[in-house]
C-alpha positions as YAML, in Angstrom:
chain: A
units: angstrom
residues:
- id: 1
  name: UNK
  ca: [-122.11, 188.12, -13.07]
- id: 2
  name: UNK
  ca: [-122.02, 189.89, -9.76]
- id: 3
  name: UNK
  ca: [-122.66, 193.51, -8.81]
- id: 4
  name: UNK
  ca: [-118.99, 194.32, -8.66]
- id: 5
  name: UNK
  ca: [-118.64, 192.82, -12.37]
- id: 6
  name: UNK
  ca: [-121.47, 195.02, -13.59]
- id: 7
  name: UNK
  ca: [-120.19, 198.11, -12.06]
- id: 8
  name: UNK
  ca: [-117.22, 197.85, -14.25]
- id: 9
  name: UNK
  ca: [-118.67, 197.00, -17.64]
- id: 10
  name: UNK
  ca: [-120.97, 200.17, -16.86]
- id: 11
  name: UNK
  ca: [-117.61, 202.07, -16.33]
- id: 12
  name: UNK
  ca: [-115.21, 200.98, -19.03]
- id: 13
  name: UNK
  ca: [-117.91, 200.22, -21.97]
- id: 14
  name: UNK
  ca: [-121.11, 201.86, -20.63]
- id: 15
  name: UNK
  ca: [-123.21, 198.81, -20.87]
- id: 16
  name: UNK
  ca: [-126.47, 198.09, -18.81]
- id: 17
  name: UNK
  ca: [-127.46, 195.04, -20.54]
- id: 18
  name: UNK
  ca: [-126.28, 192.73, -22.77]
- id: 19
  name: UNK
  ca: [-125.62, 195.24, -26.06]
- id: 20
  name: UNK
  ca: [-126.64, 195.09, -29.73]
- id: 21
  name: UNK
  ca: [-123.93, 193.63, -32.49]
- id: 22
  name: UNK
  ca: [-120.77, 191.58, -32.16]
- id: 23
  name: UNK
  ca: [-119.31, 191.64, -28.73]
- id: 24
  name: UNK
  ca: [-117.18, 189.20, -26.53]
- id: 25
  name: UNK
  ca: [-116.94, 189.66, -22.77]
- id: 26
  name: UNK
  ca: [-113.65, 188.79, -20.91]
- id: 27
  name: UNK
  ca: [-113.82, 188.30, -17.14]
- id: 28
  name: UNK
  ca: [-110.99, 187.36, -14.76]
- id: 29
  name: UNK
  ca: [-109.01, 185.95, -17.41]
- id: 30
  name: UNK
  ca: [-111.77, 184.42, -19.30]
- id: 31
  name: UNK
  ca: [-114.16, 185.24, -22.44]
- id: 32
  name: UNK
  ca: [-118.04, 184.42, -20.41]
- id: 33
  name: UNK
  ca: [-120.05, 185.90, -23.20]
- id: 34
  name: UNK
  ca: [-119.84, 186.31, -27.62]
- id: 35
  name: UNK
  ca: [-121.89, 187.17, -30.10]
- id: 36
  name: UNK
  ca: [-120.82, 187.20, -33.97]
- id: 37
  name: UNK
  ca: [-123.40, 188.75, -36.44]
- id: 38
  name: UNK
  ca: [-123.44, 188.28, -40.17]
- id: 39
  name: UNK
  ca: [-120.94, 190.78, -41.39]
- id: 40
  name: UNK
  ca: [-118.54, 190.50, -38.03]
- id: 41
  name: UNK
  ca: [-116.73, 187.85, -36.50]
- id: 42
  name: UNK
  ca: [-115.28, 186.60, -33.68]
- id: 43
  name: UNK
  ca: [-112.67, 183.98, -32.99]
- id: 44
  name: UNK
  ca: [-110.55, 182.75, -30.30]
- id: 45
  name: UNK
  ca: [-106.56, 182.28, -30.93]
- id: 46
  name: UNK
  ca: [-105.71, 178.73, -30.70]
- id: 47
  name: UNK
  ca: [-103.02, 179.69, -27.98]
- id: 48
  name: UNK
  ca: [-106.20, 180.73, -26.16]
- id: 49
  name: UNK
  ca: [-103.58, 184.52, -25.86]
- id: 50
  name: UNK
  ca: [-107.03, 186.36, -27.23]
- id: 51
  name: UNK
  ca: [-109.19, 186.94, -30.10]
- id: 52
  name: UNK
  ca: [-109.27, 187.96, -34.01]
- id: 53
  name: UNK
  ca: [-112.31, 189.92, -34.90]
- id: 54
  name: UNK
  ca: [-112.90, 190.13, -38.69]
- id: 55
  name: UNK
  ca: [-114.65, 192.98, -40.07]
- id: 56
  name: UNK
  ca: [-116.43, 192.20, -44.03]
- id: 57
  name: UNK
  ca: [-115.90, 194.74, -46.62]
- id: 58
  name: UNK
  ca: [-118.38, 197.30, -47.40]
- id: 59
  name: UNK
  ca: [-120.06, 196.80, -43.81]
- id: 60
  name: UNK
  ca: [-121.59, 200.40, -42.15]
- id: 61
  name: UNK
  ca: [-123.25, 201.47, -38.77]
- id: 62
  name: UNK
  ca: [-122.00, 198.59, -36.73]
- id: 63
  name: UNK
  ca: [-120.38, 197.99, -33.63]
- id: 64
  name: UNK
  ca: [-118.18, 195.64, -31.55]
- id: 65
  name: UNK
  ca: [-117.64, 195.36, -27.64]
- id: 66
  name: UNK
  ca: [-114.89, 193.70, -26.29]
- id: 67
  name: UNK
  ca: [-114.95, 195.00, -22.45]
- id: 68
  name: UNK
  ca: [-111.85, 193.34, -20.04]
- id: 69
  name: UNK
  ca: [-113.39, 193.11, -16.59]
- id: 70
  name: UNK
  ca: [-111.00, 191.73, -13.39]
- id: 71
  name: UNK
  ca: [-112.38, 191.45, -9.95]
- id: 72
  name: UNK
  ca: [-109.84, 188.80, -8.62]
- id: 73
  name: UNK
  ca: [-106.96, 189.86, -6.80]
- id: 74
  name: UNK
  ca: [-103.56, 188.71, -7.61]
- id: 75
  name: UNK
  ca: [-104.51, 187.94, -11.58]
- id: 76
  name: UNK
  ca: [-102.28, 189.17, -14.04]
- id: 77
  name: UNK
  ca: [-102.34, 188.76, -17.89]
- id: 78
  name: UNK
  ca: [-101.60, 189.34, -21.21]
- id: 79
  name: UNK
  ca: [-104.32, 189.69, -23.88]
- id: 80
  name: UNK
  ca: [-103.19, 189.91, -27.85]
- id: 81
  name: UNK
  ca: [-106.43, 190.66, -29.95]
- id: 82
  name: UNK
  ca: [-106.20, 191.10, -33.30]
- id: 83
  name: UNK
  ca: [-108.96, 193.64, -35.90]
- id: 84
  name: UNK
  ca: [-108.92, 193.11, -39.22]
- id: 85
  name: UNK
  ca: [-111.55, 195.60, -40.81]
- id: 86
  name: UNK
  ca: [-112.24, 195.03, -44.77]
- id: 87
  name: UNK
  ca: [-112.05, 197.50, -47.55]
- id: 88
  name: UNK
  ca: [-114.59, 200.63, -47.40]
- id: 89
  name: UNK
  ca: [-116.03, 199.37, -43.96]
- id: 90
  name: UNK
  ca: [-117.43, 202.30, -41.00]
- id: 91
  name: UNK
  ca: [-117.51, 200.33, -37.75]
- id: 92
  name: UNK
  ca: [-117.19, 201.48, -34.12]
- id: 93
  name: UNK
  ca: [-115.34, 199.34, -31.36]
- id: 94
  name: UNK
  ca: [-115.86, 199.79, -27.65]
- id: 95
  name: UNK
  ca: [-112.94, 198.49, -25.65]
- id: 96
  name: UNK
  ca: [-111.50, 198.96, -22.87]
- id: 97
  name: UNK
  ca: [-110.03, 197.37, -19.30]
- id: 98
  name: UNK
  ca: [-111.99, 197.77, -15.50]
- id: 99
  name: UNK
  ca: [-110.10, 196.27, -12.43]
- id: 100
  name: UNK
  ca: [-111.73, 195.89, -8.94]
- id: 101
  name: UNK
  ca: [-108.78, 194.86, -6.62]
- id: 102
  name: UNK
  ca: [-109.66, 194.29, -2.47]
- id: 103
  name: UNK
  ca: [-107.16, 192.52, -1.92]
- id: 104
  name: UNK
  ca: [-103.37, 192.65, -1.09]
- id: 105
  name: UNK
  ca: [-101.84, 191.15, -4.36]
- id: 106
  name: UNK
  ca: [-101.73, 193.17, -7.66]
- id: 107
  name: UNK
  ca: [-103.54, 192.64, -10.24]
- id: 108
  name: UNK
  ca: [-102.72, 193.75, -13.98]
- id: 109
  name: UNK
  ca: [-104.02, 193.60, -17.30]
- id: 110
  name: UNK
  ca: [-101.36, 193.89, -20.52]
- id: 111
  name: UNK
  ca: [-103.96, 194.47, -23.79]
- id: 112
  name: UNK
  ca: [-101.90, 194.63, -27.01]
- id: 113
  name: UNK
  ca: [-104.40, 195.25, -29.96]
- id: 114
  name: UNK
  ca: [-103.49, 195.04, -33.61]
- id: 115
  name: UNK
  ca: [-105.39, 197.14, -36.14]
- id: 116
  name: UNK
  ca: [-105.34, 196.49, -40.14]
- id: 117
  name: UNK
  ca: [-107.68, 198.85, -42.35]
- id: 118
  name: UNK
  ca: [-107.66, 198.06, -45.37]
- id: 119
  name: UNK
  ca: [-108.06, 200.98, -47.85]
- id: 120
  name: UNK
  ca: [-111.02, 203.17, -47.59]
- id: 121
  name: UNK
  ca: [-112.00, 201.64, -43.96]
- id: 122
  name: UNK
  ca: [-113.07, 203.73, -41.16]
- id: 123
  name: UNK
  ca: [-112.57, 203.05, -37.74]
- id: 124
  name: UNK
  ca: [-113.88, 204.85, -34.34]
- id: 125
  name: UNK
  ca: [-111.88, 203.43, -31.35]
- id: 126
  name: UNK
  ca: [-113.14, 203.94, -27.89]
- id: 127
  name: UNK
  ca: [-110.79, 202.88, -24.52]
- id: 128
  name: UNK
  ca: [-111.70, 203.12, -21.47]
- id: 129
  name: UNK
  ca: [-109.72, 202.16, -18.40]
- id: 130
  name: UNK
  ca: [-110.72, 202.54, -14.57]
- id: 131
  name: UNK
  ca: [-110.01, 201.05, -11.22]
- id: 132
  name: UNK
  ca: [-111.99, 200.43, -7.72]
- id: 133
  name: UNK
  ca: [-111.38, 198.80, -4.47]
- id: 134
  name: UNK
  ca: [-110.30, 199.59, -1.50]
- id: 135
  name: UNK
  ca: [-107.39, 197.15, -0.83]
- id: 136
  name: UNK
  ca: [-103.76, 197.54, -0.36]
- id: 137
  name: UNK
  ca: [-103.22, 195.27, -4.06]
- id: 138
  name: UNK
  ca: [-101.91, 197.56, -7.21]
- id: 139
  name: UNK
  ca: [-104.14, 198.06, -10.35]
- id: 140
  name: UNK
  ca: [-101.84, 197.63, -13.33]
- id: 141
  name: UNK
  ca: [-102.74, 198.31, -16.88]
- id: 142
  name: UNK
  ca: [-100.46, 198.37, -19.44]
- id: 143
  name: UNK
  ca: [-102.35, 199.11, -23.04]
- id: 144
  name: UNK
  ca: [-100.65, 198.34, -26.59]
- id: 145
  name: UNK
  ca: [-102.15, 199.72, -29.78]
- id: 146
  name: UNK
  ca: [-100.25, 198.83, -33.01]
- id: 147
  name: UNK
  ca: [-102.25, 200.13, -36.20]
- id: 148
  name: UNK
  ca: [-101.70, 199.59, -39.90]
- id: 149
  name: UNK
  ca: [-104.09, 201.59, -42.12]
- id: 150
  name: UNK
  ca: [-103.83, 201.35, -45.96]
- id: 151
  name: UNK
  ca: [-104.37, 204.02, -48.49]
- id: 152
  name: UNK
  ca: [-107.50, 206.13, -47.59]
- id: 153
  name: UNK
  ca: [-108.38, 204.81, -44.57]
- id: 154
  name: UNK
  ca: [-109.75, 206.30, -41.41]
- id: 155
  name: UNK
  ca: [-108.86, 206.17, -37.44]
- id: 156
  name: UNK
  ca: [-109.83, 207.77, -34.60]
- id: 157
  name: UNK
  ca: [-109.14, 206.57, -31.26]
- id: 158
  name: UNK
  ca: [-110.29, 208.27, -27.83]
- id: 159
  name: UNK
  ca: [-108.72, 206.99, -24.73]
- id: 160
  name: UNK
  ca: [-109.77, 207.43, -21.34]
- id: 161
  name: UNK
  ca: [-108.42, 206.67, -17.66]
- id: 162
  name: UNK
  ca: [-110.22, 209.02, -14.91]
- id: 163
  name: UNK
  ca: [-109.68, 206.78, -11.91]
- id: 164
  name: UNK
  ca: [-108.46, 204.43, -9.80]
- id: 165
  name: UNK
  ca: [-105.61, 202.95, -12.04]
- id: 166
  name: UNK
  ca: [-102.07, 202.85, -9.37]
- id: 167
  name: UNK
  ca: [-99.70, 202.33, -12.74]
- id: 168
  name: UNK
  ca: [-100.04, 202.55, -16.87]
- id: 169
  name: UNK
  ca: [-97.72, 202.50, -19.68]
- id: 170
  name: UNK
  ca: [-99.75, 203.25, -23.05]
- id: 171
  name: UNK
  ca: [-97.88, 202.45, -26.60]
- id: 172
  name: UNK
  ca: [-99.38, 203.47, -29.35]
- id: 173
  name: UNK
  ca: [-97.59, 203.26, -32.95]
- id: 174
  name: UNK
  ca: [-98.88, 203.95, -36.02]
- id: 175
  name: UNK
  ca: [-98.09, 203.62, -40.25]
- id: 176
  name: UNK
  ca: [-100.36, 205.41, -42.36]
- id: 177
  name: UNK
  ca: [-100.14, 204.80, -46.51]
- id: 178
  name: UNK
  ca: [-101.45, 207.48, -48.79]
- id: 179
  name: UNK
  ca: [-104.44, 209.32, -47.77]
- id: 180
  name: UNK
  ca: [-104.94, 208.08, -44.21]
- id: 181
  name: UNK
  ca: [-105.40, 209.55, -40.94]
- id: 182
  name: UNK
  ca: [-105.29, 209.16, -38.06]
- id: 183
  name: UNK
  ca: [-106.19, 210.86, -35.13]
- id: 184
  name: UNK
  ca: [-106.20, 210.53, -31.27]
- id: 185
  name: UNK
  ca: [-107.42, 212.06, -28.34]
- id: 186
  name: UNK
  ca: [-106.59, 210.95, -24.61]
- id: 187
  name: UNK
  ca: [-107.79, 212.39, -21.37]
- id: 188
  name: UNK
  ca: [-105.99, 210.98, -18.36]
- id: 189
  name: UNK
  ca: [-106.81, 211.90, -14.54]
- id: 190
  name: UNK
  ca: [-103.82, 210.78, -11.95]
- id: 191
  name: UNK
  ca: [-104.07, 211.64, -8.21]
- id: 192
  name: UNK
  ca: [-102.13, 209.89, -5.19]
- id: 193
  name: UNK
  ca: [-99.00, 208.30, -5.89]
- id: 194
  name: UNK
  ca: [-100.40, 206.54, -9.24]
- id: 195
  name: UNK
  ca: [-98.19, 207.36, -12.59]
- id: 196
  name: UNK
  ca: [-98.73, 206.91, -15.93]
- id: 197
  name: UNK
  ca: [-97.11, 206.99, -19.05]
- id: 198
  name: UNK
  ca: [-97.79, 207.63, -22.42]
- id: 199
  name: UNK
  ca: [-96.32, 207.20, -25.63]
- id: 200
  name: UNK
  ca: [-97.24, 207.84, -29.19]
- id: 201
  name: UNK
  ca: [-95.02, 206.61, -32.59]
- id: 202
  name: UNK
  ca: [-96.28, 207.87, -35.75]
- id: 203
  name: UNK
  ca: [-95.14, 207.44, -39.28]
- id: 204
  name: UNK
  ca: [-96.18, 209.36, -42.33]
- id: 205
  name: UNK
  ca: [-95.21, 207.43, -45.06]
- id: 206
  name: UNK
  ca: [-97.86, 208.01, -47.94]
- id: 207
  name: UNK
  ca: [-98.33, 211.15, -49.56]
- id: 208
  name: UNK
  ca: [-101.55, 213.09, -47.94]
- id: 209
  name: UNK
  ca: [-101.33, 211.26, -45.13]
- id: 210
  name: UNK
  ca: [-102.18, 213.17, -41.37]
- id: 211
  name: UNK
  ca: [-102.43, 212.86, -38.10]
- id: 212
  name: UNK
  ca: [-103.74, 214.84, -34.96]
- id: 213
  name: UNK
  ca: [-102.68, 213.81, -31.31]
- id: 214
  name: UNK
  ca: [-104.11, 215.29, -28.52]
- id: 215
  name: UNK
  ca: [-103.88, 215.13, -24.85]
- id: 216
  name: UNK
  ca: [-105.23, 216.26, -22.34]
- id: 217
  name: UNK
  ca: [-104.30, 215.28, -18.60]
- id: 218
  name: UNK
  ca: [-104.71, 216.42, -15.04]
- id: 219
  name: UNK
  ca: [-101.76, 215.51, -12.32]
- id: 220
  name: UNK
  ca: [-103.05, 215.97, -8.92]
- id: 221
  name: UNK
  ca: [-101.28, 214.93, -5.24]
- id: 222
  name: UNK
  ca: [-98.00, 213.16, -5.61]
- id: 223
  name: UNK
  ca: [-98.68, 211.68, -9.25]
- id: 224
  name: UNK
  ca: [-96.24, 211.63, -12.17]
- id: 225
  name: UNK
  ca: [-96.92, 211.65, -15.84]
- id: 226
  name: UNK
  ca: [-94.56, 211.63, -18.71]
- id: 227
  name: UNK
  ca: [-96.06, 212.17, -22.40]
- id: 228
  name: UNK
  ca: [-94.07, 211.13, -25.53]
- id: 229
  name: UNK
  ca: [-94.82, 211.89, -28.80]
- id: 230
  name: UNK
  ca: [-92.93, 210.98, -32.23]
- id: 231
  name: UNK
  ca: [-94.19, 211.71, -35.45]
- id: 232
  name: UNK
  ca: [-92.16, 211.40, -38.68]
- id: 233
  name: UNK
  ca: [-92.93, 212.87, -42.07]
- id: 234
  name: UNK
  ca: [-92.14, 210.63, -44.41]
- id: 235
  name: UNK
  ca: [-93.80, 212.08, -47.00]
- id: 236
  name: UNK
  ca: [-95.85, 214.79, -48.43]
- id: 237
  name: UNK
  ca: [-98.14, 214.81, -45.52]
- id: 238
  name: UNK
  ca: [-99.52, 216.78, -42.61]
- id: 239
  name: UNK
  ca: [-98.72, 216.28, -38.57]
- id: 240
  name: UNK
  ca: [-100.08, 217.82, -35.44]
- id: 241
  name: UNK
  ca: [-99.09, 216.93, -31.64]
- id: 242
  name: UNK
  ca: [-100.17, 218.72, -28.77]
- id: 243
  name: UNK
  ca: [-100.12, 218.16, -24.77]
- id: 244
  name: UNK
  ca: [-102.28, 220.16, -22.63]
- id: 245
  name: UNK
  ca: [-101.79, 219.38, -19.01]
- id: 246
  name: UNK
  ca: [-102.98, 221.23, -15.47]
- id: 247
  name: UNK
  ca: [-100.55, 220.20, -12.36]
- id: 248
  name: UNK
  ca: [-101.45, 220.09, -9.03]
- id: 249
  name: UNK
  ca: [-100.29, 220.33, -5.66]
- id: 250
  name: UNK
  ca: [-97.46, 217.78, -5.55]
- id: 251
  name: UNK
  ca: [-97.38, 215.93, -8.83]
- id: 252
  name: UNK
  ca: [-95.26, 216.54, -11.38]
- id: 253
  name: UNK
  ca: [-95.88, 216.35, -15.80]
- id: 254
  name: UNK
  ca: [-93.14, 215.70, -18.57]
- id: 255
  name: UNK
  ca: [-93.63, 216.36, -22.01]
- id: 256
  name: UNK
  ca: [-91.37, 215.05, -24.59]
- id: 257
  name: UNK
  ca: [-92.81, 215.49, -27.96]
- id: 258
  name: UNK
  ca: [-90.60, 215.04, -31.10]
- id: 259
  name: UNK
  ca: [-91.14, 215.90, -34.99]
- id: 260
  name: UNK
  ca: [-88.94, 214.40, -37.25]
- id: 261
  name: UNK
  ca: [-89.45, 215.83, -41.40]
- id: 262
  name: UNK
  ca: [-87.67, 213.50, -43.76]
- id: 263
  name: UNK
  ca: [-89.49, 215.24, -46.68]
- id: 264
  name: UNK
  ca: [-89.65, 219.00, -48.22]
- id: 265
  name: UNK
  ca: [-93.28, 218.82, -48.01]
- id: 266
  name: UNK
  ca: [-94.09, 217.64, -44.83]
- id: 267
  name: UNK
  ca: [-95.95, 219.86, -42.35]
- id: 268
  name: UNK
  ca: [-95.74, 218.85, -38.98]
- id: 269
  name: UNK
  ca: [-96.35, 220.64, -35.52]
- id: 270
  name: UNK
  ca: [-95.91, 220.13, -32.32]
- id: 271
  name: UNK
  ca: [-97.42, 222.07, -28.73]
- id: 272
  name: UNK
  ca: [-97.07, 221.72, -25.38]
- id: 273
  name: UNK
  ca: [-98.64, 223.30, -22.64]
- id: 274
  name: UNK
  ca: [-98.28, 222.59, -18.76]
- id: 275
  name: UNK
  ca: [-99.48, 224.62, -15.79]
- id: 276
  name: UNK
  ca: [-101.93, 225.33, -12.73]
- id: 277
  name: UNK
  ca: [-105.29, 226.02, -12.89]
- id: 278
  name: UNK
  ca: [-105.52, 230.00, -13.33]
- id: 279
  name: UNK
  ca: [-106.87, 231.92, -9.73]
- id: 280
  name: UNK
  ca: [-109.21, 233.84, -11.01]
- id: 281
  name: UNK
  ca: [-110.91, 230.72, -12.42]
- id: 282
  name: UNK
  ca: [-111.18, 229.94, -9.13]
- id: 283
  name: UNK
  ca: [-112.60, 233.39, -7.69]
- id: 284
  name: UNK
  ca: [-115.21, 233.88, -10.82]
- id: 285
  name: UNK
  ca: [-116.97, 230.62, -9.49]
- id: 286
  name: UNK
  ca: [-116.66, 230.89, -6.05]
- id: 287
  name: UNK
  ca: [-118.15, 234.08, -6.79]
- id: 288
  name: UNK
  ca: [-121.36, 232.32, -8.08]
- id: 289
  name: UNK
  ca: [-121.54, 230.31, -5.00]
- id: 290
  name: UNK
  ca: [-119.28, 227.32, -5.35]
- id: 291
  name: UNK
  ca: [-116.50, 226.48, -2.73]
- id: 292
  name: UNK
  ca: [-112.49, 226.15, -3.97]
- id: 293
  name: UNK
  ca: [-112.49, 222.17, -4.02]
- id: 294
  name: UNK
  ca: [-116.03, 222.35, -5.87]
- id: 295
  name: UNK
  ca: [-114.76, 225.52, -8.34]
- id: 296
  name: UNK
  ca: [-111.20, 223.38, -9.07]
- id: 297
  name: UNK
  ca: [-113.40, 219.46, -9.84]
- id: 298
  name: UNK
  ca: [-115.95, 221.99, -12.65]
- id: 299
  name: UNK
  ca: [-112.91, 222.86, -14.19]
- id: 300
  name: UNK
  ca: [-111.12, 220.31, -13.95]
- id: 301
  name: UNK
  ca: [-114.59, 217.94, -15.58]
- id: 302
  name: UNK
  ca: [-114.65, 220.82, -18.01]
- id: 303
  name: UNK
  ca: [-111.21, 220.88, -19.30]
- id: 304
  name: UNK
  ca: [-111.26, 216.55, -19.63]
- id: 305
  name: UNK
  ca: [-114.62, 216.96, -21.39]
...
C-alpha cells in the first residue's frame, strides 16, 4: 500500500496500522485485506457487488472496519454491503469512503449499506468521507444507508465529509419497530463549486419508538447544499429534526424538512436554522489576537465539532 493509500485510511477510518477485530479493506475496486474473529464475520457476495458481515447474538465491545480507499483515476463503482447484527449485540462499525483523484477522469464511489438489528441490538455507525488531489478529475460519492431495527434496538450513526468531495447525494431511510431509536448526526463542510445533498426518510411505526436527526453544515464560496428530512409518526412515538447551517460568501443552503403525524400520540418536531457567522464573533477573537480568516476557521471547527 502506498503513501497516498495510507493517507486516506488515516482520514476516513483513522487507522495507522493494521487495527484490532473484524475488518476488510477495499482498494481501487478491490477487498486487499480481511480479518473475521470468532463472534464476527465476513463474507464476500457471490456477484463479487460487496460483502455481508454477520454479527452473533449477545456479542459486546467489538468492532468492524470496512474503509473504501480509491487512488485511481477514472474508477467508478457500486458497492452493496450488507450488516446483519444478532439479538442483544453492542458493536461499533467504522466505515467510510477516501478518494485521491490526479487525474482528468472522475472517479466515484456509490456505497449502499443495509442494516438489520435484531431486537435489543445496539449499533454505533461511524462515516467518514474525504477527497485529495490536485487534478482536474471529479470526486463522486454517493452514500446509501437503508436500516431495519427490530423492537428495542439501538442506532446511532455520525457522518462526516469535511473536504475535498466535488459532488454527494446521501439517502438515508429508516423503520424502527417498538422501542427503537435511532439517531443521527452529520457534519458536512462544502467550499468551491462542490454540492451536496442530503436526505433523511424516517418511519415510526412501533409504539415508543424515536428518533433525533441532526445536522450541522457549513456552505462556503460558490457551494450548494439542500437538506431533506421526512419523518412519519406512525405510532405512539417521539421525533426530532433539526438543520443548523452557517452560509458563506457565495454559496447558497436549502432546508426542506417535513413531519408527517399519522397518530394522536405522536410527538414530532422539526427546526431549522440558516445564517452567517455573527460579527461580533468575529471582533471578540480578533480581539484576542487572531486575524478574520483565522477567527471565521475556530468557529467554524467549533461549530462542526
Amino acid at each position: 500500500m502506498d503513501l497516498i493509500q495510507k493517507k486516506l485510511l488515516e482520514a476516513v477510518a483513522g487507522l495507522h496500522e493494521i487495527p484490532t477485530g473484524a475488518f476488510n479493506i477495499r482498494s481501487n475496486g478491490k477487498s486487499v485485506e480481511r480479518r473475521t474473529t470468532e463472534h464476527i464475520d465476513i463474507l464476500s457476495k457471490e456477484d463479487g457487488s460487496g460483502i455481508d458481515i454477520r454479527v452473533k447474538p449477545e456479542v459486546r465491545g467489538e468492532s468492524v472496519h470496512i474503509p473504501v480507499i480509491i487512488s485511481q483515476s477514472g474508477l467508478s463503482e457500486a458497492v452493496y454491503n450488507n450488516f446483519y447484527i444478532g439479538e442483544n449485540a453492542d458493536v461499533t462499525i467504522i466505515a467510510g469512503c477516501g478518494i485521491h483523484n490526479g487525474g482528468t477522469k472522475a472517479s466515484q464511489h456509490d456505497g449502499i449499506h443495509r442494516f438489520f438489528l435484531a431486537p435489543g441490538a445496539r449499533v454505533r455507525y461511524i462515516e467518514k468521507h474525504y477527497g485529495s488531489g490536485d487534478g482536474m478529475g471529479k470526486r463522486i460519492m454517493n452514500p446509501q444507508t437503508i436500516v431495519h431495527i427490530a423492537e428495542n434496538g439501538y442506532m446511532e450513526m455520525e457522518t462526516v465529509q469535511i473536504k475535498g468531495v466535488d459532488s454527494t447525494e446521501r439517502l438515508t431511510t429508516a423503520d424502527l419497530d417498538a422501542g427503537a431509536t435511532l439517531v443521527v448526526t452529520e457534519r458536512l463542510l462544502t467550499h468551491g463549486c462542490q454540492s451536496a445533498k442530503s436526505t433523511f426518510e424516517v418511519a415510526l411505526n412501533g409504539e415508543g419508538a424515536g428518533t433525533h436527526i441532526i445536522s450541522r453544515s457549513v456552505a462556503k464560496e460558490h457551494s450548494k447544499q439542500l437538506f431533506i428530512s421526512r419523518v412519519n409518526g406512525n405510532a405512539p412515538c417521539s421525533g426530532h429534526t433539526e438543520c443548523d447551517a452557517i452560509i458563506m460568501d457565495e454559496a447558497s443552503v436549502r432546508a426542506v424538512p417535513e413531519i408527517a403525524a399519522n397518530c394522536t400520540d405522536a410527538a414530532l418536531i422539526h427546526e431549522a436554522a440558516i445564517g452567517k457567522i455573527a460579527g461580533e464573533q468575529i471582533v471578540k477573537l480578533m480581539s484576542l489576537g487572531l486575524t478574520e480568516q483565522q477567527a471565521e476557521e475556530q468557529i467554524i471547527s467549533g461549530f462542526l465539532k
